[in-house]
PDB file with SEQRES, HELIX, SHEET and CRYST1 records, atoms N, CA, C and O in Angstrom:
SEQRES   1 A   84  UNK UNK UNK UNK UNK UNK UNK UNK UNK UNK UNK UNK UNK          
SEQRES   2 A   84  UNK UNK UNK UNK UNK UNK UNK UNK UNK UNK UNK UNK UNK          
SEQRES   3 A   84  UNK UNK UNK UNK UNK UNK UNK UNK UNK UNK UNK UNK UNK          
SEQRES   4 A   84  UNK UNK UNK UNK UNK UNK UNK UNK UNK UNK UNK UNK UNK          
SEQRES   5 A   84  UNK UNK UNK UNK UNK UNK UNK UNK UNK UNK UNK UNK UNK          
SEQRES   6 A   84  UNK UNK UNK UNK UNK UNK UNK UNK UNK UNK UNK UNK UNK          
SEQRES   7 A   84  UNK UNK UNK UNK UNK UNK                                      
HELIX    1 AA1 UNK A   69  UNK A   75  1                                   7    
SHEET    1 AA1 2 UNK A   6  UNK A   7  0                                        
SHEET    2 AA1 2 UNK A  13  UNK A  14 -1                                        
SHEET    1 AA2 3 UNK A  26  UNK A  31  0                                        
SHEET    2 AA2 3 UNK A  43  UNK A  49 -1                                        
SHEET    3 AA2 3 UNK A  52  UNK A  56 -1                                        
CRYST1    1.000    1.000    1.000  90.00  90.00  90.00 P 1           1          
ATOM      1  N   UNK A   1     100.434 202.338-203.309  1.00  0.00           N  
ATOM      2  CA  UNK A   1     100.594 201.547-204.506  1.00  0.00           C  
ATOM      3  C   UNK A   1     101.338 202.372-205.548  1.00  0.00           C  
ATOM      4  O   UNK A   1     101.083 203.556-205.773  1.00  0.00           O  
ATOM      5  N   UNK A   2     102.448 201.529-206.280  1.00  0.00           N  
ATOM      6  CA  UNK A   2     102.741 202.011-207.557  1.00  0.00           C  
ATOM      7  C   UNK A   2     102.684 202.251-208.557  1.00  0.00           C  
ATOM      8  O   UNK A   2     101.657 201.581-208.662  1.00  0.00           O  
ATOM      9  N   UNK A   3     102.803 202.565-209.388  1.00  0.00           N  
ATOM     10  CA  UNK A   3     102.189 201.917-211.130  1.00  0.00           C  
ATOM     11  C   UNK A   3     103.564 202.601-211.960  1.00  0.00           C  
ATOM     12  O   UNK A   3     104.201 203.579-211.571  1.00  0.00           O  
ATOM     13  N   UNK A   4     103.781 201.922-213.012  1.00  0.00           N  
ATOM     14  CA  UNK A   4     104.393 201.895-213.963  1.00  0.00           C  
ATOM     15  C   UNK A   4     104.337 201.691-215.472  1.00  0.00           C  
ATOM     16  O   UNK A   4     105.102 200.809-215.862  1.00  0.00           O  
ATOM     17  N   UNK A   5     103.924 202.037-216.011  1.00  0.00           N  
ATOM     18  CA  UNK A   5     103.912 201.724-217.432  1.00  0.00           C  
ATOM     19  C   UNK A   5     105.373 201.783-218.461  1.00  0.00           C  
ATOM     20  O   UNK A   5     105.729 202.830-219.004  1.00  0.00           O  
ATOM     21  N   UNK A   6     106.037 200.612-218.590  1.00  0.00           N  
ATOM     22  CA  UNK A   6     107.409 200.738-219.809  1.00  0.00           C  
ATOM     23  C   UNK A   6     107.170 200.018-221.159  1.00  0.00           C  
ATOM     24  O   UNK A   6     106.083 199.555-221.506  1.00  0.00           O  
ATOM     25  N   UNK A   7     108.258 199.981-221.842  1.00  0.00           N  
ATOM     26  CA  UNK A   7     108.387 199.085-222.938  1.00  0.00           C  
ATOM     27  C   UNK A   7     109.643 198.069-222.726  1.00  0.00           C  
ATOM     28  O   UNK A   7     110.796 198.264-222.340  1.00  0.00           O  
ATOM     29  N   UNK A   8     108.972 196.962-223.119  1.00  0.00           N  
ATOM     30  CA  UNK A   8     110.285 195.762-222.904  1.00  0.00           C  
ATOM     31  C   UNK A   8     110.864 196.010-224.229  1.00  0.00           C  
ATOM     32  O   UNK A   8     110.255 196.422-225.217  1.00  0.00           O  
ATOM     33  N   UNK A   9     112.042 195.729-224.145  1.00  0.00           N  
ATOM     34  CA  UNK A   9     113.039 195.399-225.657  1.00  0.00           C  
ATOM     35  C   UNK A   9     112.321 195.576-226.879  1.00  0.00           C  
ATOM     36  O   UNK A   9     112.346 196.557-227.622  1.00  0.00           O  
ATOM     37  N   UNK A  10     111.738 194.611-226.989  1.00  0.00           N  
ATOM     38  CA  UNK A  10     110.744 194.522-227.879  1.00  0.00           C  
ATOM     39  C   UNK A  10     109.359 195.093-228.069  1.00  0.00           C  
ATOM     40  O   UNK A  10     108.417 194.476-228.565  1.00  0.00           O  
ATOM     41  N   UNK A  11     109.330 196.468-227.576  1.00  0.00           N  
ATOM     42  CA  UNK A  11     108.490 197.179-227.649  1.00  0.00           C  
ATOM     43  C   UNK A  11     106.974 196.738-226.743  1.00  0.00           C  
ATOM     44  O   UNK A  11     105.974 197.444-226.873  1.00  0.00           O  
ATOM     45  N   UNK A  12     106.971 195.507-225.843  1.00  0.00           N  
ATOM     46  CA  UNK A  12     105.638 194.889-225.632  1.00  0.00           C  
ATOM     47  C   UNK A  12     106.105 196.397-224.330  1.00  0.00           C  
ATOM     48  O   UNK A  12     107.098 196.972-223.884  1.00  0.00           O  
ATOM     49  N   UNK A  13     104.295 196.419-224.200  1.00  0.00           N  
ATOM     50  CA  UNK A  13     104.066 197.150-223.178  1.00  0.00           C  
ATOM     51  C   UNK A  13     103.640 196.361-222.018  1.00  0.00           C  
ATOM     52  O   UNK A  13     102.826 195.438-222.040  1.00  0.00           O  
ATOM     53  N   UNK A  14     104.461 196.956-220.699  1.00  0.00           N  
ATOM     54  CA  UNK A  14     105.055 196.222-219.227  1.00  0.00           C  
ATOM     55  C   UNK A  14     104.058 197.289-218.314  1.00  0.00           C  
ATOM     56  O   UNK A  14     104.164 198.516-218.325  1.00  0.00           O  
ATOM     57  N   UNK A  15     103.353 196.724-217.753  1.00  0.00           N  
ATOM     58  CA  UNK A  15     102.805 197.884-216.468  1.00  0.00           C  
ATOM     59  C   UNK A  15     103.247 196.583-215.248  1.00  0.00           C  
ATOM     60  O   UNK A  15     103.323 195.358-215.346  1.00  0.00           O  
ATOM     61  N   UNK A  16     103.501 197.643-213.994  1.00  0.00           N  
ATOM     62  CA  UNK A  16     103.816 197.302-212.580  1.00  0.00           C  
ATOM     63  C   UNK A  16     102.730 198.020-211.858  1.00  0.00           C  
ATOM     64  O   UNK A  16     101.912 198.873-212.203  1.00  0.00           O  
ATOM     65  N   UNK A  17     103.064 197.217-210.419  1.00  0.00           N  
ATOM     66  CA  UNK A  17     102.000 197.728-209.618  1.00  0.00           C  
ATOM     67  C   UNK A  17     101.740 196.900-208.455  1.00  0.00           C  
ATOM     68  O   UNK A  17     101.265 195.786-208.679  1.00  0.00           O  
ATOM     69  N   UNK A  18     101.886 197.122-207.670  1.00  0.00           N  
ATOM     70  CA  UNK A  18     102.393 196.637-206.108  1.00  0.00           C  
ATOM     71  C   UNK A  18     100.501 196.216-205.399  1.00  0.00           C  
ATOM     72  O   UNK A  18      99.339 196.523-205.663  1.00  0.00           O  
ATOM     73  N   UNK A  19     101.054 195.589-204.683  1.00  0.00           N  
ATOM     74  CA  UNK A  19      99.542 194.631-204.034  1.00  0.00           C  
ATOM     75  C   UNK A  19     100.335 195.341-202.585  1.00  0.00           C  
ATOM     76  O   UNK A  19     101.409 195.873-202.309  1.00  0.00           O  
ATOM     77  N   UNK A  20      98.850 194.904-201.791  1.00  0.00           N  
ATOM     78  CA  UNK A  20      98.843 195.533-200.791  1.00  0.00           C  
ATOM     79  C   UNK A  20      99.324 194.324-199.629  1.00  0.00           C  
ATOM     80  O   UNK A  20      98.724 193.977-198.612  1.00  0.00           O  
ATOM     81  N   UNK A  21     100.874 193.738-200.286  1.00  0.00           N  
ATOM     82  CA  UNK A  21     101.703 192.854-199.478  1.00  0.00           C  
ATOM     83  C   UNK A  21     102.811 193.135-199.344  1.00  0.00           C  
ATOM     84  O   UNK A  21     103.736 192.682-198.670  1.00  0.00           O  
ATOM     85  N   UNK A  22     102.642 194.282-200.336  1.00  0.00           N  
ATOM     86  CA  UNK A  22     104.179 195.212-200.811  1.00  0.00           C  
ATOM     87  C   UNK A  22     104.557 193.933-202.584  1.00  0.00           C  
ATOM     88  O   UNK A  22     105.172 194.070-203.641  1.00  0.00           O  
ATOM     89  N   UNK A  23     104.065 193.278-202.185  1.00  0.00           N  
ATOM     90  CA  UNK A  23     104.775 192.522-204.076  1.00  0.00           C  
ATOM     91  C   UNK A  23     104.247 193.750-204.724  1.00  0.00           C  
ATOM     92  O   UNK A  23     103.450 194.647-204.449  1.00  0.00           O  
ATOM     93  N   UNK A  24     105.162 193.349-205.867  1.00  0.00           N  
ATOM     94  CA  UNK A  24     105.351 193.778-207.025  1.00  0.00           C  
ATOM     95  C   UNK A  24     104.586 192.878-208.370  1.00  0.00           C  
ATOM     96  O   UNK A  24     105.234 191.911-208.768  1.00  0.00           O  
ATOM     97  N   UNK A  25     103.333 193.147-209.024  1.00  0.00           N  
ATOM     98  CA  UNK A  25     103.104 192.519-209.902  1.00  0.00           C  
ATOM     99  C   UNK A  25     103.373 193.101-211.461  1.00  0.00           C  
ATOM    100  O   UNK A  25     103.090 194.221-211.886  1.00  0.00           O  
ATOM    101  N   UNK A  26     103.993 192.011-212.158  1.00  0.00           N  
ATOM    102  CA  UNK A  26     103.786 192.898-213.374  1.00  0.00           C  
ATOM    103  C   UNK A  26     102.650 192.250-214.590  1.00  0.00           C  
ATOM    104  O   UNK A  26     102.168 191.127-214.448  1.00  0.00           O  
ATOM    105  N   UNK A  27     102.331 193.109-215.740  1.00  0.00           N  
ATOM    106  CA  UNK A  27     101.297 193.177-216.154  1.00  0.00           C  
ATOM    107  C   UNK A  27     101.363 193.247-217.785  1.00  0.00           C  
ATOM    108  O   UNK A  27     101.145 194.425-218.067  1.00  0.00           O  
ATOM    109  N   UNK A  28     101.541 192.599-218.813  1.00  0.00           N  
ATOM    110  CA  UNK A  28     102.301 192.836-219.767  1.00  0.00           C  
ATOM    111  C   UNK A  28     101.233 191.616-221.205  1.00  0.00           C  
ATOM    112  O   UNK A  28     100.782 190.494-220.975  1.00  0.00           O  
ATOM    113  N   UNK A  29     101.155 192.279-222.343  1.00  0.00           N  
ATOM    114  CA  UNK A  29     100.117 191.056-223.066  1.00  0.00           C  
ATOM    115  C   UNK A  29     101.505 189.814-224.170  1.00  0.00           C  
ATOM    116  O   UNK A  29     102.683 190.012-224.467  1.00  0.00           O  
ATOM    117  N   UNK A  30     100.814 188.952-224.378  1.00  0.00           N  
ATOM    118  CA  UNK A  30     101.483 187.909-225.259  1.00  0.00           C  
ATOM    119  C   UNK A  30     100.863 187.396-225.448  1.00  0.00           C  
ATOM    120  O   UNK A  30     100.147 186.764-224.670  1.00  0.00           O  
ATOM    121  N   UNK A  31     100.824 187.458-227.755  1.00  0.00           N  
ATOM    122  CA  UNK A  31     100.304 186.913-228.262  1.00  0.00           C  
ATOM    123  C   UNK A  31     101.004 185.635-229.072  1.00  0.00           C  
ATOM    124  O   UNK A  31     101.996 185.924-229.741  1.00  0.00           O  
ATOM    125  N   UNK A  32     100.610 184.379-229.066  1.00  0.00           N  
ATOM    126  CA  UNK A  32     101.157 183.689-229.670  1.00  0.00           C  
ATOM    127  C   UNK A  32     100.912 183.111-230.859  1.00  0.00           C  
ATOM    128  O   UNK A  32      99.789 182.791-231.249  1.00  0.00           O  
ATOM    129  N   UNK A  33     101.789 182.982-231.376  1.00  0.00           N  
ATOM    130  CA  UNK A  33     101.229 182.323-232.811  1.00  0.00           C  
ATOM    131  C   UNK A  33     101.002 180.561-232.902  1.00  0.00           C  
ATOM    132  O   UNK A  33     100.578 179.883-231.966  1.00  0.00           O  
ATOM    133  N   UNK A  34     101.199 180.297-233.584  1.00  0.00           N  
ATOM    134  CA  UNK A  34     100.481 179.691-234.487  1.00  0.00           C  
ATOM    135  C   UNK A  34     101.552 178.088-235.109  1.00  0.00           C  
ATOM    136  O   UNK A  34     101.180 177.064-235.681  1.00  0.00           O  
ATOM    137  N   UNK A  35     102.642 178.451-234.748  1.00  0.00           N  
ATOM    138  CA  UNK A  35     103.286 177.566-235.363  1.00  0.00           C  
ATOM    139  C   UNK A  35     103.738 175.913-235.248  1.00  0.00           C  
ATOM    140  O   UNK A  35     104.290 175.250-236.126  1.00  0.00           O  
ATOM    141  N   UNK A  36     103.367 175.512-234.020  1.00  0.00           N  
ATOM    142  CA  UNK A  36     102.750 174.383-233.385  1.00  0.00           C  
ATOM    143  C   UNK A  36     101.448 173.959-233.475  1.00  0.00           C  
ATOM    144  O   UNK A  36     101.014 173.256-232.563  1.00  0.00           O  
ATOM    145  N   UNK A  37     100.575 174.320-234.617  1.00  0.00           N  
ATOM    146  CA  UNK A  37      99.365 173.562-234.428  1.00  0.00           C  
ATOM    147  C   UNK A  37      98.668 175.170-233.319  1.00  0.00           C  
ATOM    148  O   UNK A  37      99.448 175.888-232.693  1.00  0.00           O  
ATOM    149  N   UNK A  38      96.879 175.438-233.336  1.00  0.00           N  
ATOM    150  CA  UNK A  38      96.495 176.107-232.685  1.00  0.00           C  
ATOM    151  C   UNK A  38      97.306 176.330-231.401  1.00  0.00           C  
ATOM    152  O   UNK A  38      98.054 175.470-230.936  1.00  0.00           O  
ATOM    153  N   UNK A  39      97.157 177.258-230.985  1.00  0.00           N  
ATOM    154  CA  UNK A  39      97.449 177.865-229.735  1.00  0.00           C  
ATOM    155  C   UNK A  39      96.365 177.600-228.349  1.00  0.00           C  
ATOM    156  O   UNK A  39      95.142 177.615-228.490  1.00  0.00           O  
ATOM    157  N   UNK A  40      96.976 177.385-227.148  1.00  0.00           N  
ATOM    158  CA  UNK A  40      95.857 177.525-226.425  1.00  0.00           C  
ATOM    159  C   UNK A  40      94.751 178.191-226.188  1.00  0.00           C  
ATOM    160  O   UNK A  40      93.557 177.909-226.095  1.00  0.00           O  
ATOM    161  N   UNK A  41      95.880 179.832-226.050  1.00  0.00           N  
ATOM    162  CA  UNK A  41      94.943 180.885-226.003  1.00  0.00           C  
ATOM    163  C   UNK A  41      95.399 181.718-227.073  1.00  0.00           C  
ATOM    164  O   UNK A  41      96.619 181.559-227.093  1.00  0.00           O  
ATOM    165  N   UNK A  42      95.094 182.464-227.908  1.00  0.00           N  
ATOM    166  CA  UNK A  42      95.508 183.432-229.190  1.00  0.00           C  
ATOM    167  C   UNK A  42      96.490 184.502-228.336  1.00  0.00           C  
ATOM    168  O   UNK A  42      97.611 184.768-228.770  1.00  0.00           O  
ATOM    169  N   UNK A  43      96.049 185.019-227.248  1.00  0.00           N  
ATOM    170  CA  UNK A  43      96.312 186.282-226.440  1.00  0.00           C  
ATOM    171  C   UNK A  43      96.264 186.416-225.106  1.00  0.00           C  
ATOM    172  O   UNK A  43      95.209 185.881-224.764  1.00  0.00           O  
ATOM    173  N   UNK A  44      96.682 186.730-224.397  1.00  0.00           N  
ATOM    174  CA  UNK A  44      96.447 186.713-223.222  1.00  0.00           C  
ATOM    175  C   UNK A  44      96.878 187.958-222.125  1.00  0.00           C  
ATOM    176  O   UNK A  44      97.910 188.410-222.621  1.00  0.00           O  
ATOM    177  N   UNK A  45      96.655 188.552-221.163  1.00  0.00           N  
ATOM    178  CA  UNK A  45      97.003 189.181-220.216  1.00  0.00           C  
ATOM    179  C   UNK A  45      97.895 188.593-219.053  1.00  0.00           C  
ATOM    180  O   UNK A  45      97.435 188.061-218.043  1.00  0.00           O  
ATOM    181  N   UNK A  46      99.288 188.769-219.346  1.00  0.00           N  
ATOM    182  CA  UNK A  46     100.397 187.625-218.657  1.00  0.00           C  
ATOM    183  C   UNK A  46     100.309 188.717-217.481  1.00  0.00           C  
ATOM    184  O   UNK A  46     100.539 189.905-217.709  1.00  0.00           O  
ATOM    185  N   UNK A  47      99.921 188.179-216.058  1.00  0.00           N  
ATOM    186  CA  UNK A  47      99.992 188.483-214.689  1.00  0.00           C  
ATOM    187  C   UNK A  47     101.416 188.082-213.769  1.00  0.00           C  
ATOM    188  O   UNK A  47     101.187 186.889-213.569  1.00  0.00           O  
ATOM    189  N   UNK A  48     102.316 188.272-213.311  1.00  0.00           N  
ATOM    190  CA  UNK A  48     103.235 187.393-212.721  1.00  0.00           C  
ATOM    191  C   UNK A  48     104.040 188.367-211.628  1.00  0.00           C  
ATOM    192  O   UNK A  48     104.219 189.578-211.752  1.00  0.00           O  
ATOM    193  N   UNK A  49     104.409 187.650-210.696  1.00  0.00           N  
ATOM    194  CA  UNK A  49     105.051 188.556-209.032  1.00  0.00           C  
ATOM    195  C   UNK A  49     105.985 187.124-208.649  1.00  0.00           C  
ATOM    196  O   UNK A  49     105.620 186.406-207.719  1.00  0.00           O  
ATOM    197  N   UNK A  50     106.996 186.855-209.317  1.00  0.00           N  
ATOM    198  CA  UNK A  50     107.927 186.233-208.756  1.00  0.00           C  
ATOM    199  C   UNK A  50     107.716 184.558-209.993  1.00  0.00           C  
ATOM    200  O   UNK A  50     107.856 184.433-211.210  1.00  0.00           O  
ATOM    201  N   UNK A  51     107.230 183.287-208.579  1.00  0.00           N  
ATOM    202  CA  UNK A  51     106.706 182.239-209.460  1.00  0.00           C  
ATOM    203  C   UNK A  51     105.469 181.893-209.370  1.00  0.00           C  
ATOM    204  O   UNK A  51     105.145 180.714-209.514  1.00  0.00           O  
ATOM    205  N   UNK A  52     104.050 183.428-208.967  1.00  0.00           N  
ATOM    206  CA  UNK A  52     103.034 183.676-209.253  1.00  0.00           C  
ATOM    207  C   UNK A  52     102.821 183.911-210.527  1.00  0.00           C  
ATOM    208  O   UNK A  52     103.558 184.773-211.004  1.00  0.00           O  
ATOM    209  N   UNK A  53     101.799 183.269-211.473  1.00  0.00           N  
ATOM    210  CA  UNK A  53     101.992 183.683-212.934  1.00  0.00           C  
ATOM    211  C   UNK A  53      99.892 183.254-213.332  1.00  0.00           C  
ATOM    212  O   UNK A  53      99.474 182.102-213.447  1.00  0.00           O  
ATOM    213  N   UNK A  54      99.079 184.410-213.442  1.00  0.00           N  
ATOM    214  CA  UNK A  54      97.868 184.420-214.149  1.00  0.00           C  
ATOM    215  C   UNK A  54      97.854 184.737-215.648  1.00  0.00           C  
ATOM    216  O   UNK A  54      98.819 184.994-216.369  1.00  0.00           O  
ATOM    217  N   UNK A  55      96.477 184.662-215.984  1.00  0.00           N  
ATOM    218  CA  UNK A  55      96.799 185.281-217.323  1.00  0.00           C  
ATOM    219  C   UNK A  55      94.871 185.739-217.600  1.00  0.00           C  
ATOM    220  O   UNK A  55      93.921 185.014-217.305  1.00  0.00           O  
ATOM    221  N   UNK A  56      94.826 186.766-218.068  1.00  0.00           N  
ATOM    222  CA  UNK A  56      93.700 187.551-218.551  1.00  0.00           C  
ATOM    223  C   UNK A  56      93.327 187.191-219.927  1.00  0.00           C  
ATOM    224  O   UNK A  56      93.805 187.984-220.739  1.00  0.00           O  
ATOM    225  N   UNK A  57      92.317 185.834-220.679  1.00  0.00           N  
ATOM    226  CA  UNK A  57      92.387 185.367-221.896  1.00  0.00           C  
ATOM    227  C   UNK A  57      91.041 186.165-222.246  1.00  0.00           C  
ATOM    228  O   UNK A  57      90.216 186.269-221.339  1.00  0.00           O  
ATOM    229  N   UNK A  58      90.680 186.895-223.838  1.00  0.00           N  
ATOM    230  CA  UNK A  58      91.837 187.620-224.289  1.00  0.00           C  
ATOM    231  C   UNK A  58      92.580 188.575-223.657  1.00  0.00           C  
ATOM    232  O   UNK A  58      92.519 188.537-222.428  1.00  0.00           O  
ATOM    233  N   UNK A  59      93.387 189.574-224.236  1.00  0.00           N  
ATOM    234  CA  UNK A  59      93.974 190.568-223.698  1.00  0.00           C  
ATOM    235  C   UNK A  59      92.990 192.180-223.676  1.00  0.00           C  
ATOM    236  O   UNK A  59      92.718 192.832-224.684  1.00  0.00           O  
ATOM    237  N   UNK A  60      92.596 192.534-222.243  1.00  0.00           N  
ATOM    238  CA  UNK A  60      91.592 193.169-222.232  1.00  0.00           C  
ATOM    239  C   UNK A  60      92.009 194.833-222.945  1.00  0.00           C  
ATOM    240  O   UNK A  60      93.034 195.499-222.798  1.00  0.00           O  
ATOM    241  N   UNK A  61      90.641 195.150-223.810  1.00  0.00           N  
ATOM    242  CA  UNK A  61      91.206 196.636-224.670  1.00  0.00           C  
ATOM    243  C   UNK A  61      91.631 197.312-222.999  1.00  0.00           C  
ATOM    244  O   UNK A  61      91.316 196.937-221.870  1.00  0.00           O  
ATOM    245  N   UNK A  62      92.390 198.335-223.448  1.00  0.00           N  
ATOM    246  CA  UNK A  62      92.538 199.888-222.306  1.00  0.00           C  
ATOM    247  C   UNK A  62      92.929 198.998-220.894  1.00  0.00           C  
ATOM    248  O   UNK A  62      92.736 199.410-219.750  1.00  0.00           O  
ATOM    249  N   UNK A  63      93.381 197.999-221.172  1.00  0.00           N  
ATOM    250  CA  UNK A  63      94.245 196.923-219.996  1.00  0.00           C  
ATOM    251  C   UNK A  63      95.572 198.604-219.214  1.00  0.00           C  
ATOM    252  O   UNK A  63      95.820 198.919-218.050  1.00  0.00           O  
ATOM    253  N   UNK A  64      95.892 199.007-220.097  1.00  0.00           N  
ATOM    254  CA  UNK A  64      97.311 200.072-219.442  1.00  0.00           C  
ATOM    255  C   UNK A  64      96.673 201.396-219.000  1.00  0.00           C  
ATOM    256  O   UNK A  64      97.258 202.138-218.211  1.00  0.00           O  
ATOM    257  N   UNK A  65      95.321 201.722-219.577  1.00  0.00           N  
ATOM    258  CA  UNK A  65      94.906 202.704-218.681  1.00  0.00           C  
ATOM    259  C   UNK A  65      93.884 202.366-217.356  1.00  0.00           C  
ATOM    260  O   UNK A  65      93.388 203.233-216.637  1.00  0.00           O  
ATOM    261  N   UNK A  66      93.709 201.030-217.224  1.00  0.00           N  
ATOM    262  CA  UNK A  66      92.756 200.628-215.895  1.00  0.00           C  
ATOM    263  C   UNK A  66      93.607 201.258-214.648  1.00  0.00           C  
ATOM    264  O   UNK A  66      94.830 201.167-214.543  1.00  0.00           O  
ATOM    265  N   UNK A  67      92.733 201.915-213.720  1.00  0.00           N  
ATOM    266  CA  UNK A  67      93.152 202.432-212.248  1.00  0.00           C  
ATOM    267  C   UNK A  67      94.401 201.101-211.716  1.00  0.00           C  
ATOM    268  O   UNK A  67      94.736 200.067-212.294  1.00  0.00           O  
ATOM    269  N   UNK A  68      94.778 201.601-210.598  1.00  0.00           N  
ATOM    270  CA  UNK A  68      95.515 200.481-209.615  1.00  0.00           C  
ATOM    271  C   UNK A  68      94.342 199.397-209.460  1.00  0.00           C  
ATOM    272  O   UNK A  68      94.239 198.259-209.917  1.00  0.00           O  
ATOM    273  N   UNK A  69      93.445 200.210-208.604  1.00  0.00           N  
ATOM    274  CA  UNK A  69      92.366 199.045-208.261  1.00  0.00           C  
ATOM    275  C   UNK A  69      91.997 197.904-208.931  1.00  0.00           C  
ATOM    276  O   UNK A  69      92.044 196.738-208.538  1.00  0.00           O  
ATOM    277  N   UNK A  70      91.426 198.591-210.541  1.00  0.00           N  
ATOM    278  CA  UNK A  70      91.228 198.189-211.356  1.00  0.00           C  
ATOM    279  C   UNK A  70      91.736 196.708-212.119  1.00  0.00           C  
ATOM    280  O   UNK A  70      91.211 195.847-212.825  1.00  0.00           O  
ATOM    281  N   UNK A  71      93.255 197.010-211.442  1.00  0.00           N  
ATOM    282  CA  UNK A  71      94.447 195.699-212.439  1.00  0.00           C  
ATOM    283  C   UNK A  71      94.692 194.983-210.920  1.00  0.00           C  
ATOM    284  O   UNK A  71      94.743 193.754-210.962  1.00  0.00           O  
ATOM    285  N   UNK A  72      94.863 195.652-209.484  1.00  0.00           N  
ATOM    286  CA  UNK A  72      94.926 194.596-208.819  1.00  0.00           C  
ATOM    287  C   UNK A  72      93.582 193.625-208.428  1.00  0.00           C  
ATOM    288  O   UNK A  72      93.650 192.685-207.636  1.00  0.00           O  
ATOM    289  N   UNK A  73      92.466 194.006-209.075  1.00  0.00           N  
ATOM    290  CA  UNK A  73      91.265 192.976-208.979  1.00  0.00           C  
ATOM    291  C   UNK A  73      91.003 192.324-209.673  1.00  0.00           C  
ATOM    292  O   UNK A  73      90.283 191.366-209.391  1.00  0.00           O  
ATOM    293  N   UNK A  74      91.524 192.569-211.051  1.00  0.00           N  
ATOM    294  CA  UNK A  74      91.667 191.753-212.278  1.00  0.00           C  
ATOM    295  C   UNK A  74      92.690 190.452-211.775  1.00  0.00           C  
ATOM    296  O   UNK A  74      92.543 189.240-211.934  1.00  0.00           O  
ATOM    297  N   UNK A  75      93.862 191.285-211.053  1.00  0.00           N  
ATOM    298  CA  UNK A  75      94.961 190.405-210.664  1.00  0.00           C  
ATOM    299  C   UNK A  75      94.534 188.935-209.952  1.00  0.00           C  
ATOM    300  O   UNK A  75      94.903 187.844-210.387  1.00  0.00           O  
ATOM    301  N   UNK A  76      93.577 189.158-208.627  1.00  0.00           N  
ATOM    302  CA  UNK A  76      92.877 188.828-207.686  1.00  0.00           C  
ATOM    303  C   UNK A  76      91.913 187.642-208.201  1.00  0.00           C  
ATOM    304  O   UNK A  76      91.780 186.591-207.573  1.00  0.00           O  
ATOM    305  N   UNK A  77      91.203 187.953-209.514  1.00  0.00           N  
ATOM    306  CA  UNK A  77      90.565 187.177-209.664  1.00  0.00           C  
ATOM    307  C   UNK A  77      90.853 186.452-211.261  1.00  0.00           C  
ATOM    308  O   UNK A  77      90.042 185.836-211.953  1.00  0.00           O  
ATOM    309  N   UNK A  78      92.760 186.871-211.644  1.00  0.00           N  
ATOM    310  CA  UNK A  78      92.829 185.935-213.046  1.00  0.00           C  
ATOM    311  C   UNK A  78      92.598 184.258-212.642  1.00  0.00           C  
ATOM    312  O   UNK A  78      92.178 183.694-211.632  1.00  0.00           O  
ATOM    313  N   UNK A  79      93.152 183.730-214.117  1.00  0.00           N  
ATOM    314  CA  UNK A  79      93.107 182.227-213.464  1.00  0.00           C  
ATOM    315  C   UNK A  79      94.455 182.157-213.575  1.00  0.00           C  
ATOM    316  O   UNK A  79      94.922 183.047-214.287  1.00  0.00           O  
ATOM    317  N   UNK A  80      95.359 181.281-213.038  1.00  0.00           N  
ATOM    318  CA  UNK A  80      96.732 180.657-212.613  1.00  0.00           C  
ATOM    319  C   UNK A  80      97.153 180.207-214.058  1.00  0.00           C  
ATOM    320  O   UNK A  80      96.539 179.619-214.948  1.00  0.00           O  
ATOM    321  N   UNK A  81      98.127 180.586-213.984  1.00  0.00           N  
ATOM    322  CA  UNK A  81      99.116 179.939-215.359  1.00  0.00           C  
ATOM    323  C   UNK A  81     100.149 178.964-214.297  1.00  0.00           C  
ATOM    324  O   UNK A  81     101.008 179.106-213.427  1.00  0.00           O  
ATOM    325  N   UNK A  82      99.130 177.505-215.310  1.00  0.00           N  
ATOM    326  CA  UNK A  82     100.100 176.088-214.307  1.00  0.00           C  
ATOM    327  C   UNK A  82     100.708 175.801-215.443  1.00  0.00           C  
ATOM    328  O   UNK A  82     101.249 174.710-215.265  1.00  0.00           O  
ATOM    329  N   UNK A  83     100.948 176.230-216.658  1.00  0.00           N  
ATOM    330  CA  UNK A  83     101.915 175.361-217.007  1.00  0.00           C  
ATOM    331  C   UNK A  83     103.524 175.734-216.646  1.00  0.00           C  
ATOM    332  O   UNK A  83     103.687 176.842-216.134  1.00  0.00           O  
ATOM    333  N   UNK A  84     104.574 175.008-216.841  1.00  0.00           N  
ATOM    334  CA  UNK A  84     105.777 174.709-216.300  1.00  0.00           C  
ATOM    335  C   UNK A  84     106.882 175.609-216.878  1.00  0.00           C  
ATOM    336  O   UNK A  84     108.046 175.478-216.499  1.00  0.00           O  
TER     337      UNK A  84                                                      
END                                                                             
């Protein structure tokens, strides 16, 4: 397994980290605001490996220092991001 920790453009922090299928998941938080009327979720832990996409509601503290294990069981057991 791999792991990665970067910064996207915009400074959000990106962790990677490979499942034991060889994918590649990445691991990254987004918070949304507000400007449509409440939000679904305030925050979330965005999970995604292609057009696999979970999400961790809220965004868990020390989410970038959890082991491999740690984020691929989180991974394992987020819930599915169905929207489109």
């Amino acid at each position: 397994m791999t792991e990665r920790v970067t910064e996207k453009q915009d400074e959000t922090p990106v962790r990677s980290v490979q499942d034991a299928q060889g994918r590649t998941w990445f691991a990254y938080p987004v918070i949304e605001g507000s400007k449509l009327g409440a939000p679904r979720r305030a925050s979330w832990l965005c999970l995604e490996c292609g057009p696999d996409r979970r999400y961790i509601s809220p965004v868990p503290e020390d989410w970038q220092k959890w082991s491999d294990a740690t984020l691929l069981h989180s991974i394992s057991s987020a819930r599915p991001d169905l929207r489109d």
